[in-house]
LUMTIMI-996566 format. One record per residue (C-alpha): residue in three letters; y, x, z negated. Coordinates in steps of 0.25 Angstrom, whole numbers, plus 5000, padded with zeros to 4 digits. Layout:
<recs>
ALAYXZ/...
</recs>
This chain:
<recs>
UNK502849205055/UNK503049255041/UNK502049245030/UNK502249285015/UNK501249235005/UNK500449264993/UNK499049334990/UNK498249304979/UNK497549404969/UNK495949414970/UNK494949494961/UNK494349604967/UNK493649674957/UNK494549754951/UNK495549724961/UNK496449594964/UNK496849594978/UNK497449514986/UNK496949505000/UNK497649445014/UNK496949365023/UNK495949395035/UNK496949465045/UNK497849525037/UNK498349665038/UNK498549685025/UNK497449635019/UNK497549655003/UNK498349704991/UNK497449724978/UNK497849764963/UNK497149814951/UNK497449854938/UNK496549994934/UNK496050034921/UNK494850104924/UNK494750134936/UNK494650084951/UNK493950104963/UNK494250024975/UNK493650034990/UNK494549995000/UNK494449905013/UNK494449925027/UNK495949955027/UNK496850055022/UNK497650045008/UNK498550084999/UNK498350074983/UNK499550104975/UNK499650154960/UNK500450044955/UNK500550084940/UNK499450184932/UNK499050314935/UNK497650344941/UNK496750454949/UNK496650394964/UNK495650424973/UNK495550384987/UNK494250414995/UNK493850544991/UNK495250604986/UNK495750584974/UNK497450594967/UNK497550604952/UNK498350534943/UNK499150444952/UNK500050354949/UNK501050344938/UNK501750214936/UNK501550134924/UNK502150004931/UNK502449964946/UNK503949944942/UNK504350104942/UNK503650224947/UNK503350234961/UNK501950204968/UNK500650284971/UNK499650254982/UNK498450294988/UNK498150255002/UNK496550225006/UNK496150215021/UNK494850105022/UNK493750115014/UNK494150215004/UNK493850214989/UNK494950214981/UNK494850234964/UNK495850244954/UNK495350304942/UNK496050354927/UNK497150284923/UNK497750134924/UNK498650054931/UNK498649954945/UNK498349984959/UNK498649904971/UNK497949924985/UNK498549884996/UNK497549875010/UNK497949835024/UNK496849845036/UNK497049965046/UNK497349935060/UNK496249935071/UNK496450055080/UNK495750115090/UNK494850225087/UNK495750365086/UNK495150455094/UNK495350605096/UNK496750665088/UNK497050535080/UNK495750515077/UNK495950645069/UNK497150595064/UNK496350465057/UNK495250565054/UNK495250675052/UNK494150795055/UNK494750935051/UNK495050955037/UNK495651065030/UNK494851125020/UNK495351145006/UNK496551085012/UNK496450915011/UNK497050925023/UNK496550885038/UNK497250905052/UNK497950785056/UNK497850805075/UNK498950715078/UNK499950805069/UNK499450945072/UNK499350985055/UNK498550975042/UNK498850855036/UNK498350805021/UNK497050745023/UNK497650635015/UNK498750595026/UNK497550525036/UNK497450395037/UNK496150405034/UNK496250465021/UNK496750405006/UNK497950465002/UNK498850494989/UNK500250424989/UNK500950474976/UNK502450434974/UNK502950574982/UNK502250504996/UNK502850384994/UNK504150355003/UNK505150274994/UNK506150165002/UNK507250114996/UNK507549975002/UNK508849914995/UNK508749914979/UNK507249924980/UNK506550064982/UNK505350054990/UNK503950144989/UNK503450165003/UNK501850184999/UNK501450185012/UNK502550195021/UNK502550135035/UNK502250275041/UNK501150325031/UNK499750325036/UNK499350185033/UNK498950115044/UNK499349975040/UNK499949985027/UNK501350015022/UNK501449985006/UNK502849984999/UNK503049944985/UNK504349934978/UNK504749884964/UNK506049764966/UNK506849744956/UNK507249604950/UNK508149564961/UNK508049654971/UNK507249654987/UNK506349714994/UNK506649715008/UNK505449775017/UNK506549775029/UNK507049895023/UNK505749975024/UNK505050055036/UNK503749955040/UNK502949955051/UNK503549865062/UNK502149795063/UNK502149765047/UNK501649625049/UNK501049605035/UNK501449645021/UNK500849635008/UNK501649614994/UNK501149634981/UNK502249594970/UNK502249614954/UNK503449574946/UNK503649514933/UNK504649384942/UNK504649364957/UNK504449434969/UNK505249354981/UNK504449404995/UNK505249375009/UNK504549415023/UNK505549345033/UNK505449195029/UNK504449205021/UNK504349205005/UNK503649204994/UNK503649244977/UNK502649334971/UNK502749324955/UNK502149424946/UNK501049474956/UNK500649454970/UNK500449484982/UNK500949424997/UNK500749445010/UNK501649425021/UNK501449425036/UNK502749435047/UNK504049505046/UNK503649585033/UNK504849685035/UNK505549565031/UNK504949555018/UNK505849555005/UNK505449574991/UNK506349504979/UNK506149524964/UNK506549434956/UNK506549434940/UNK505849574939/UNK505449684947/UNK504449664956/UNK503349764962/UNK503149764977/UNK502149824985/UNK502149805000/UNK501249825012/UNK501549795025/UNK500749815038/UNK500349835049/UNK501149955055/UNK500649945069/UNK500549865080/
</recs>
């Protein structure tokens, strides 16, 4: 059973997000326009907030990345993204432009024990060195690759797929630490689609989100099921998101896509 339909926009402070229904693994997509500043606290899941146009100084937790961020529209230039792990404080501070978060609730697990539960958290740091030791690989590895820890994406971390005439940023790729989330944003062009069957996702992916801009249409397939976004919106689909296809029709149209879950 395939499901495709839209979200609306609610103000959240600052904020307008749109939020899925009880039981939902992906559970919100919210956008903001900043001038002077934002600090948002994030939920109980994991997220990924994404420079969408502006330049700003990013902070995540306790570490901070200057001047990120370069685009002066979400029609050219490729993304930045930070991802927060729950309950983490997120700011964006000097400069202006939009942000998009994207959160999706974390898997329940049992409790790691000994090594893994190193690897999830971990004790022995390197001093001096931003680094702490990672027991399930044997090395030193940036304290910012733990899935406990925010982390920087600039352009130069970001995979690029190119799937047909359309060329594919792969935010958080299907094997990136995320535990749920894989986010992919592409710009399609008048006339061209975006076919998701093209792109690596989780075989469990039963859930996407899809947040479109365009100045015409947006045309969104999952399987048998369809529906228009024009200008803005956001939709949420449920079933065979692999099969999700993505049309453009009178202008460009900016597309961001997160899928979930990746396990069983």
């Amino acid at each position: 059973m395939n499901s495709l339909h839209p979200i609306p926009w609610t103000i959240d402070g600052a904020r307008l997000v749109a939020r899925t229904a009880e039981g939902s693994i992906l559970t919100s997509i919210a956008r903001a326009v900043v001038a002077d500043g934002i600090t948002v606290l994030t939920g109980d899941g994991e997220t990924c907030a994404i420079v969408v146009t502006g330049t700003f100084d990013l902070r995540g937790g306790s570490t901070q990345w200057q001047s990120r961020g370069a685009r002066s529209t979400p029609y050219a230039g490729r993304p930045v993204a930070v991802f927060l792990p729950p309950r983490t404080e997120f700011a964006a501070e000097n400069g202006a432009g939009e942000i998009l978060w994207i959160e999706a609730k974390k898997p329940e697990a049992p409790v790691a024990t000994g090594r893994e539960a190193l690897r999830q958290s971990p004790l022995l740091q390197l001093s001096g060195s931003g680094k702490s030791f990672d027991p399930t690989r044997g090395e030193w590895m940036p304290a910012e690759s733990f899935p406990t820890a925010a982390e920087s994406l600039p352009p130069r971390r970001i995979a690029q797929a190119q799937c047909g005439e359309v060329r594919v940023e792969r935010v958080f790729a299907a094997d990136y630490k995320a535990e749920t989330l894989v986010v992919d944003e592409a710009v399609v062009q008048d006339g061209q689609i975006l076919d998701l069957s093209h792109l690596p996702l989780p075989a469990h992916a039963t859930e996407a989100l899809v947040y479109v801009r365009c100045d015409g249409e947006a045309i969104v397939r999952m399987s048998d099921a369809t529906a228009t976004i024009a200008r803005d919106g956001v939709l949420h689909g449920k079933g065979a998101v692999q099969s999700l296809r993505i049309e453009a029709k009178g202008a460009a149209a900016y597309v961001v896509i997160a899928t979930g879950r990746k396990g069983a």
